[in-house]
Legacy VTK file of the C-alpha trace (Angstrom):
# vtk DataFile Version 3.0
C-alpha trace
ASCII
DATASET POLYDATA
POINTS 92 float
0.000 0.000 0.000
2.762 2.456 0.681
4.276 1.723 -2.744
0.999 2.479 -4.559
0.829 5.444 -1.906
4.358 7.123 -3.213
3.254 5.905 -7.260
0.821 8.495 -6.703
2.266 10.986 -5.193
5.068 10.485 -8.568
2.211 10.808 -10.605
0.761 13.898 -8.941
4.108 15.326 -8.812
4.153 14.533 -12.683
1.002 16.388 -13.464
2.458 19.150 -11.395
4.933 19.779 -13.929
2.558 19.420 -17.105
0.559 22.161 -15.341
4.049 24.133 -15.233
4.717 23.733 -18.792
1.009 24.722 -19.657
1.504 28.180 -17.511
4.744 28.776 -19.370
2.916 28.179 -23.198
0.062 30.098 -22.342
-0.466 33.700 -23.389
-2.934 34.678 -21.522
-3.622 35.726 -18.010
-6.427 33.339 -17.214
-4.086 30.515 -18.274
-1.736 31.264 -16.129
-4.310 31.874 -13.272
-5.594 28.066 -13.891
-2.278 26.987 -13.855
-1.418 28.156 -10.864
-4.881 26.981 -9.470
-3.915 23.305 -10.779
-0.954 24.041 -8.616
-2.804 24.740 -5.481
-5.500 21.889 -5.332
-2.524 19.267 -7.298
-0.039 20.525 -3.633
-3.012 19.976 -1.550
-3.545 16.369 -2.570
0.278 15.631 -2.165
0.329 16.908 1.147
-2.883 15.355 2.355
-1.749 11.884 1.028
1.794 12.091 2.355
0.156 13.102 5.755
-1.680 9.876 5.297
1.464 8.080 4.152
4.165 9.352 7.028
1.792 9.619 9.562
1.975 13.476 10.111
-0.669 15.544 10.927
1.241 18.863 10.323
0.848 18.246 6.643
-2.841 18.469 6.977
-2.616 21.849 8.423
-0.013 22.915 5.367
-2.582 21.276 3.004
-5.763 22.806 5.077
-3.445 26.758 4.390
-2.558 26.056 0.542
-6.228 25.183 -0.635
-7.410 28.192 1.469
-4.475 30.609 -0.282
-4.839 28.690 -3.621
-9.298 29.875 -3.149
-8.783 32.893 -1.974
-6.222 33.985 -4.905
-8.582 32.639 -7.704
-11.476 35.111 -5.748
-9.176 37.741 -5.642
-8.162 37.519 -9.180
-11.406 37.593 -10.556
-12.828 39.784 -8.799
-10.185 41.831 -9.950
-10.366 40.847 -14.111
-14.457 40.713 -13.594
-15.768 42.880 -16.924
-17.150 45.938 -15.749
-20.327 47.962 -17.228
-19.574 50.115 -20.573
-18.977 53.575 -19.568
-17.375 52.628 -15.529
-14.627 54.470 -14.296
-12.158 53.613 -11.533
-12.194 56.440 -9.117
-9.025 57.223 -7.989
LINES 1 93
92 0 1 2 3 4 5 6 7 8 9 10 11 12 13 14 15 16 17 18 19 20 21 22 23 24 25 26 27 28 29 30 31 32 33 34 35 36 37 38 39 40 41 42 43 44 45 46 47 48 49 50 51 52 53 54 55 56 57 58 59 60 61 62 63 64 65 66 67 68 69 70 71 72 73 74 75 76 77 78 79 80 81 82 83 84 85 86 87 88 89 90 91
């Protein structure tokens, strides 16, 4: 079982990088953004299996703060790109 456990982790790991090589052939902003989203909930699941795996609960808590960081960036960032009505002004 711990075999199969560290397979996947190799394979998450591996998706982790074909998620790295998508953000660097995108041209757009919103590719990068769901790159870098891949890259939060893809972390997550490594850490929350290798907690499983070693036996550490810390890692839950690391994987508990990057899905909350990786959720609140993707809020942030569209609330941020969200179209705004023709004819609105920033006031500043």
């Amino acid at each position: 079982m711990m075999l199969f456990g560290y397979a996947l982790c190799l394979f998450l790991l591996g998706t982790l990088v074909a998620g790295l090589l998508g953000v660097f052939r995108g041209r757009v902003a919103p590719a990068w953004m769901l790159g870098l989203q891949i890259f939060g909930t893809t972390g997550t699941a490594i850490l929350l299996l290798l907690a499983e795996l070693q036996q550490e609960p810390a890692l839950r808590d690391v994987a508990l703060v990057c899905a909350l960081l990786a959720a609140i960036t993707m809020v942030a960032y569209v609330q941020r790109i969200w179209a705004r009505p023709a004819g609105a002004e920033d006031e500043t």
